[in-house]
C-alpha positions in Angstrom: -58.1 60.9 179.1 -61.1 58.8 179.8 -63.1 56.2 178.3 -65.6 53.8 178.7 -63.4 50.6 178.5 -59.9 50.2 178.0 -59.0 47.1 175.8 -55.3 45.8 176.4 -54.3 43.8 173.5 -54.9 44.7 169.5 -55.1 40.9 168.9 -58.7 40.0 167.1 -59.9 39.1 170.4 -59.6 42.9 171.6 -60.4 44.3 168.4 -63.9 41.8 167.9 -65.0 43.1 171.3 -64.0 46.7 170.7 -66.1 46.6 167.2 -68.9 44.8 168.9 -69.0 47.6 171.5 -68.4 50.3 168.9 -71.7 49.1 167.3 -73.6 49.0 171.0 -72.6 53.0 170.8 -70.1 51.9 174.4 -66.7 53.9 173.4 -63.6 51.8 173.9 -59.9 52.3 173.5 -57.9 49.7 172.1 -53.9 49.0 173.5 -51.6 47.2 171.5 -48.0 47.1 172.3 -46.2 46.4 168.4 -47.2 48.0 165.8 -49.9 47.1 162.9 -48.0 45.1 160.7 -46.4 43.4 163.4 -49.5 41.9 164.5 -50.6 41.2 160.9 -47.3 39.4 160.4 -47.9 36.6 162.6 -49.4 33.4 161.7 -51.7 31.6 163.3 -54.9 29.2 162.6 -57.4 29.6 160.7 -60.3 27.2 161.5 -63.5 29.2 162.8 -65.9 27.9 164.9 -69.8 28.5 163.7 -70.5 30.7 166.5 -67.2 33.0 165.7 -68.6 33.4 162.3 -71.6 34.6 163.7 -70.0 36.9 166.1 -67.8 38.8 163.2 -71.2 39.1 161.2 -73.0 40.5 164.3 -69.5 43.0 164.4 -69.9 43.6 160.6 -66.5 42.7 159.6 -67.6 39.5 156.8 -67.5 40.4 154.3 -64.6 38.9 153.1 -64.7 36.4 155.0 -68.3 35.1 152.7 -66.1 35.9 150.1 -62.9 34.3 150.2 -63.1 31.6 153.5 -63.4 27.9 152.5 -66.2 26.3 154.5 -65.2 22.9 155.2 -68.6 20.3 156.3 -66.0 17.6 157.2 -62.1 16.8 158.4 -60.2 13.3 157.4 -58.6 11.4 160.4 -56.2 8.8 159.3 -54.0 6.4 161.4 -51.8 2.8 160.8 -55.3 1.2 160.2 -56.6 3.8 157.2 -58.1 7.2 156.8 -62.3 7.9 157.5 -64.0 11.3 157.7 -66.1 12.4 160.1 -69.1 14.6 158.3 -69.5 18.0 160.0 -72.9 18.7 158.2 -74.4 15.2 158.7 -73.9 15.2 161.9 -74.5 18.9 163.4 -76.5 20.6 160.2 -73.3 23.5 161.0 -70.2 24.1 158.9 -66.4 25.6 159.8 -64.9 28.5 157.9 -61.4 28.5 156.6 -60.5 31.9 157.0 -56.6 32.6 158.4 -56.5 34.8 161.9 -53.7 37.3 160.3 -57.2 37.6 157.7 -59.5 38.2 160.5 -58.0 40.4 162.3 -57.1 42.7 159.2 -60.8 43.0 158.6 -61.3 44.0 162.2 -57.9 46.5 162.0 -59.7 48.1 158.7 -63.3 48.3 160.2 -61.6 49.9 163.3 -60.2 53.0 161.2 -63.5 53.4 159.4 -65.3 53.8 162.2 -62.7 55.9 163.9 -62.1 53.8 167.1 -58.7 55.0 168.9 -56.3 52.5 168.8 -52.7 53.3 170.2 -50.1 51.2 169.0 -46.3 50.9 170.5 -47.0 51.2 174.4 -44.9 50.2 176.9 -45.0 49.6 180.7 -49.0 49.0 180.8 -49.8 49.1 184.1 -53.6 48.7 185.8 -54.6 50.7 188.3 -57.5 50.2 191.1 -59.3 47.4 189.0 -60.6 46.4 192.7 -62.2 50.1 192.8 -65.1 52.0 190.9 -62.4 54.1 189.2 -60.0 51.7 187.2 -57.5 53.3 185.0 -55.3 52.5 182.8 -51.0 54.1 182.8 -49.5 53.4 179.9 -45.7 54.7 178.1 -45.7 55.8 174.1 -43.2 57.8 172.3 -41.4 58.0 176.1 -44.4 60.4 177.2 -46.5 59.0 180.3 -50.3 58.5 179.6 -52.9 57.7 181.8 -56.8 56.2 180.9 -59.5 55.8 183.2 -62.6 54.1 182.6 -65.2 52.2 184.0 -63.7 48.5 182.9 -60.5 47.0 182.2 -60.5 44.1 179.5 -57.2 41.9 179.3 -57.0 40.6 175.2 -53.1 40.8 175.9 -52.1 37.2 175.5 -50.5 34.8 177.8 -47.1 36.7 178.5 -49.2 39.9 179.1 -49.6 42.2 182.8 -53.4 41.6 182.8 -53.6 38.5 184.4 -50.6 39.7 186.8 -52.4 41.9 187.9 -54.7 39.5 189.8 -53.6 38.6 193.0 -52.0 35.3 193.4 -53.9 34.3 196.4 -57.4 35.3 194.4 -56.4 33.2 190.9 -55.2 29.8 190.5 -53.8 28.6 187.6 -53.9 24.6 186.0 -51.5 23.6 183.2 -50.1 20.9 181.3 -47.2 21.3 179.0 -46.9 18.5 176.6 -43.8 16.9 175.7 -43.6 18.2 172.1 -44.1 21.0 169.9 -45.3 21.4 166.2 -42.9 22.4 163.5 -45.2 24.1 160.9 -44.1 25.7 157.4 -46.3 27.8 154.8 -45.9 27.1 151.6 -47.4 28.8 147.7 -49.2 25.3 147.1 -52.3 24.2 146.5 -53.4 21.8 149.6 -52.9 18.3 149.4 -56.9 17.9 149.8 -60.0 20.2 150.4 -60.1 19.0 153.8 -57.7 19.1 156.8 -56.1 16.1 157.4 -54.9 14.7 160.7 -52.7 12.1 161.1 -51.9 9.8 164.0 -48.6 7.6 162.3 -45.7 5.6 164.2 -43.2 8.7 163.3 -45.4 11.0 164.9 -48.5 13.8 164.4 -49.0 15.1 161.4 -51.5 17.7 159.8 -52.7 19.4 156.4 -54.3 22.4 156.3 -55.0 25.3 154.1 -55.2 28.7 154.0 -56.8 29.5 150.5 -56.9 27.4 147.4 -53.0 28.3 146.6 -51.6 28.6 150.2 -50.9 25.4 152.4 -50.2 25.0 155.9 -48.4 21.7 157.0 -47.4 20.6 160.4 -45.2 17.9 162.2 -45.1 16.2 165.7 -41.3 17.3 166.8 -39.1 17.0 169.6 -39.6 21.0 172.2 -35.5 20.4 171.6 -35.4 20.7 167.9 -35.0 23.8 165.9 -36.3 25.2 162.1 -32.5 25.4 161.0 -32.9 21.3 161.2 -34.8 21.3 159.1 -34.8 21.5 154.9 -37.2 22.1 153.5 -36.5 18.6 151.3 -36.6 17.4 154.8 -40.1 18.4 156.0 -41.3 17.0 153.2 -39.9 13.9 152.6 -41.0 13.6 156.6 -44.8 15.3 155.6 -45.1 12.1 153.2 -43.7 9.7 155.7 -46.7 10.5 157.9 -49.2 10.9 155.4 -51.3 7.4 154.1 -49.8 6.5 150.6 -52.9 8.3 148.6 -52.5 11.5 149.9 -48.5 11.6 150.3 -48.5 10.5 146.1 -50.2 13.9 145.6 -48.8 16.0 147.9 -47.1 18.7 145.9 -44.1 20.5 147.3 -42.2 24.1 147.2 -40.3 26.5 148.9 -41.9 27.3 152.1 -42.3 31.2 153.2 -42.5 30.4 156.8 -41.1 28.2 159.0 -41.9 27.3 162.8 -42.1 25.7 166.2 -45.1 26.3 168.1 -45.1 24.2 172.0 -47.9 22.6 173.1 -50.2 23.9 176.2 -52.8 23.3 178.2 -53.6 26.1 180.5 -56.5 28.1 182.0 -56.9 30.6 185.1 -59.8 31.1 187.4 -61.6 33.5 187.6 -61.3 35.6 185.0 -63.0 38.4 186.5 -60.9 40.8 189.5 -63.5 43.6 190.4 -63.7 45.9 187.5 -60.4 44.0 185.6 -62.0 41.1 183.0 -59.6 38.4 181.0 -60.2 37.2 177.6 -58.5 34.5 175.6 -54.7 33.9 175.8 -54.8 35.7 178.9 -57.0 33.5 180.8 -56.5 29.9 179.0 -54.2 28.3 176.7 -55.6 25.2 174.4 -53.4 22.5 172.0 -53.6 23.4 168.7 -55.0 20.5 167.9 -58.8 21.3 166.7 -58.1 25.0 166.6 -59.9 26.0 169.4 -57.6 28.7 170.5 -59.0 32.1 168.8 -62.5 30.3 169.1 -62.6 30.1 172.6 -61.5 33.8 173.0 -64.8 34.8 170.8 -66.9 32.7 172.8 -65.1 35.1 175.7 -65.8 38.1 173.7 -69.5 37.2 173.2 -70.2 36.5 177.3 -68.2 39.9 178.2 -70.1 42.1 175.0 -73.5 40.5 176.5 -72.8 41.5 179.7 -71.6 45.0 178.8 -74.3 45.7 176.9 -76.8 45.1 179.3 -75.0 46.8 181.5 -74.9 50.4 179.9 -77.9 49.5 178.0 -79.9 49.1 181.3 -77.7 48.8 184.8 -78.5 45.5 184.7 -75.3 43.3 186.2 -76.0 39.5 185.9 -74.5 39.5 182.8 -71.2 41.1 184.0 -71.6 39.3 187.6 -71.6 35.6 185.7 -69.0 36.4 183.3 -66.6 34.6 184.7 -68.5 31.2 185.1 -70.1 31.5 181.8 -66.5 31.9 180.2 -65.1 28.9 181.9 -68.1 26.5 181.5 -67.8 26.3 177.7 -63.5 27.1 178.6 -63.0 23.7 180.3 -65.5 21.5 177.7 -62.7 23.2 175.0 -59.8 22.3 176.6 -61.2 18.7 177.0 -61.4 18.4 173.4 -58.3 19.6 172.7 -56.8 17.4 175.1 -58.5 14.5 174.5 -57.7 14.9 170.6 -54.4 15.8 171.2 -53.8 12.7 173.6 -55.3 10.2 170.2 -53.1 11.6 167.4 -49.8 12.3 168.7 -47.2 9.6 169.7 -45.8 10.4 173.8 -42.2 9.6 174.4 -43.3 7.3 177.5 -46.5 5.2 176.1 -46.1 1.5 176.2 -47.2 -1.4 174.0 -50.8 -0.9 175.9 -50.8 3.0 175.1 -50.4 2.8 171.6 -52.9 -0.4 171.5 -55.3 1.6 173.5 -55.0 5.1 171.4 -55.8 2.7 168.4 -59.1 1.6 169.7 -59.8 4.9 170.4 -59.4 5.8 167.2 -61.5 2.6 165.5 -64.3 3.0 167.5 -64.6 7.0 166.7 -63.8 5.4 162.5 -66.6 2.8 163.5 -69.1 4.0 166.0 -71.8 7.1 164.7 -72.8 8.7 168.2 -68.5 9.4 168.8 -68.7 11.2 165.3 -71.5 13.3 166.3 -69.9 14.4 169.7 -66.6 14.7 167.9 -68.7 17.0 165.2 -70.0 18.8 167.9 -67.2 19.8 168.9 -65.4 20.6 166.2 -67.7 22.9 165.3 -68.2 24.9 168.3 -70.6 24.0 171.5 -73.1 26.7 171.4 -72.5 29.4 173.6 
């Protein structure tokens, strides 16, 4: 079999740049080790950046997003000392979309089929042949029949635990990480949300956040011990906890039900360099690994997705390289300013098992001079919505 590119991963980063490329007339095959409702069936975050908005409208997969997302022009940041917003829209002109990934990604699985784009679910032993070469290909196992792709590029959507990014050398990458001493223990619950803005929380028991996924579905998260475990908790428990964390206007509200889902998701900060091996390209999880804090993680692998489609385009459009050449710079420019954010916001609302007195007095001056101070709201807007790419 052969193809244009071979796309390892049937996360929405894969399937965003597949559709993209569908639309640019550049064929692509799409390689996703579960199955379709596998994927669907995990939950992640649902906070997109401007510019990821604009990328599924450029792939034509929005409209029900327009429909059903929540755009937010604000978030609430509350602390010992109060609770103050910072305003998205005052500050940037630009909005946020609340619009769950298991959403976006069902809009890009249903566009796929329309279009007929080959997606093979259920492979095993993926394996990536001569990316160094002018004739990549691709082996793959399905159905315990051997399969083999080649194609002129190689893109790696296949997460953090997947074989692209093995498959560059260790003495060509190097890899930079920091792995936080706690993790977040988040539920899902058939509520309306406390507020129709997320919520974070910086309190003496720990991290805290509100979110939302629509108007009847509510996300919730708490700071917990990397050692703790969802059979710990109750569901009476998380939110007696959730209100323990929460300033007294907001907990008095809160209103509380069985939760559907339950988990523990650990905190780290990681990114690769380069993310380009010959004719072998990484995007998102594969190459860099953000705090949830912000959601930044599926918006920085659209930024990704928008660099490598430009530079692909242009490429079979016209023979013309830069694009592809300066991927991996491009990528990791805007890469590192994301991780800083979610660093530096991670480091002002969570509580660290070893700060001292001066810590804690420090992170809350931090956090009254962004409540006080209009330039640190813009730049924290900025942000938050998405640095332009």
């Amino acid at each position: 079999m052969r193809t244009q590119v071979v796309i390892i991963g049937g996360g929405p980063s894969g399937l965003l740049l597949g559709q993209l490329l569908h639309g640019a007339g550049i064929e692509a095959v799409v390689l996703e080790r579960k199955t379709r409702d596998y994927v669907l069936g995990r939950i992640r975050a649902g906070v997109l950046e401007r510019g990821t908005v604009n990328l599924l409208k450029q792939a034509g997969v929005d409209a029900r997003l327009r429909a059903q997302g929540l755009a937010h022009d604000g978030t609430l940041l509350a602390s010992e000392a109060g609770c103050f917003r910072v305003d998205f829209k005052k500050h940037t002109g630009e909005t946020v979309m609340v619009y769950g990934q298991t959403e976006v990604t069902r809009d890009l699985y249903d566009a796929r089929e329309s279009v007929g784009a080959r997606t093979v679910f259920e492979v095993a032993d993926v394996a990536i042949n001569g990316a160094d070469s002018d004739s990549p290909s691709v082996t793959f196992q399905q159905d315990g029949k051997g399969h083999s792709i080649s194609c002129d590029y190689v893109v790696g959507c296949d997460g953090f635990h997947g074989i692209s990014r093995k498959t560059i050398p260790e003495d060509v990458r190097r890899e930079y990480e920091k792995v936080y001493p706690f993790g977040w223990f988040g539920i899902l619950s058939e509520t309306p949300p406390v507020d129709h803005e997320l919520i974070y929380a910086n309190s003496e028991r720990g991290f805290a956040l509100c979110s939302m996924r629509n108007a009847n579905l509510s996300r919730y998260y708490v700071q917990c011990s990397m050692a703790d475990h969802v059979d710990n908790w109750s569901d009476d428990d998380f939110w007696t906890e959730l209100k323990r964390r929460l300033p007294e206007q907001f907990a008095d509200r809160l209103i509380t039900g069985p939760t559907i889902e339950k988990s523990i998701a650990p905190l780290r900060s990681f990114v690769t360099e380069p993310m380009r091996w010959g004719r072998l390209f990484l995007c998102g999880d594969a190459a860099h690994i953000v705090p949830p804090t912000g959601a930044k993680g599926l918006n920085t692998a659209a930024s990704d997705v928008h660099y490598l489609f430009q530079g692909l385009h242009a490429w079979y459009d016209s023979g013309d390289t830069e694009g592809l050449d300066h991927y991996s710079e491009r990528a990791l420019a805007r890469v590192w300013k994301a991780e800083r954010f979610s660093w530096w916001f991670s480091s002002l609302m969570h509580r660290f098992p070893d700060q001292s007195d001066f810590d804690l007095r420090m992170q809350s001056a931090e956090i009254s001079f962004l409540r006080s101070n209009d330039a640190a709201q813009k730049a924290f807007a900025e942000n938050y919505v998405g640095l332009p790419y």
